[in-house]
C-alpha positions as CSV (number, residue, x, y, z in Angstrom):
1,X,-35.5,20.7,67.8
2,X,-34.2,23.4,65.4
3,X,-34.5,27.4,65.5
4,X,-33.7,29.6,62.8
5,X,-33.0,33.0,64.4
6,X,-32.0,36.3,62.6
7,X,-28.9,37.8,62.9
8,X,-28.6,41.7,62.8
9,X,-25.7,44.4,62.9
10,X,-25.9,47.7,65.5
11,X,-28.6,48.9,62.9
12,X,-30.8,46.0,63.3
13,X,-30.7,45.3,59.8
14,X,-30.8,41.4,59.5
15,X,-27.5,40.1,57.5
16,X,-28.1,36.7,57.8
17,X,-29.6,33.6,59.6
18,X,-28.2,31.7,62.3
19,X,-29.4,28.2,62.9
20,X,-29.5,25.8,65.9
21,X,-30.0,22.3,66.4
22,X,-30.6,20.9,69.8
23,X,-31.2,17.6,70.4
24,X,-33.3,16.7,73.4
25,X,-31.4,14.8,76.6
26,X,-28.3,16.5,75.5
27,X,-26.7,19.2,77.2
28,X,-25.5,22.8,75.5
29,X,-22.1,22.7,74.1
30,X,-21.6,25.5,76.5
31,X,-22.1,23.4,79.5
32,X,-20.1,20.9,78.4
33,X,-16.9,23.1,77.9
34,X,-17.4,24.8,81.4
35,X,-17.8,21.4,83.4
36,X,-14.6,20.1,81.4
37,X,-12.6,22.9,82.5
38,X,-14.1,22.4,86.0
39,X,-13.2,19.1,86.2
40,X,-9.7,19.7,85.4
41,X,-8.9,22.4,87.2
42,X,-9.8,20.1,89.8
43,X,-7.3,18.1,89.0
44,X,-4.7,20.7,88.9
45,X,-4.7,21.2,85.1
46,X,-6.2,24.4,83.3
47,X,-7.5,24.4,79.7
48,X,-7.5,28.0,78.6
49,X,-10.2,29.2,76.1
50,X,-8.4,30.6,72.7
51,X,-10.5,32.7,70.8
């Protein structure tokens, strides 16, 4: 499934378009990234975010 959402600046003025593609059974980027870095600071090892 796709959604196209607007994307505004602090005057609500839309400068652009942001779209996103999910794909059902699959889980958010997002989750994937925070149960990777849960699984490996279980195993002693931390993966710090840059950015």
């Amino acid at each position: 499934m796709a959604t196209i959402n607007p994307r505004k600046d602090q005057d609500e003025n839309v400068i652009g378009w942001q779209a996103i593609i999910r794909k059902r059974g699959f889980p958010r980027t997002q989750d994937l990234a925070d149960a990777e870095t849960l699984s490996s600071s279980d195993d002693g090892i931390y993966l710090g975010q840059t950015g």
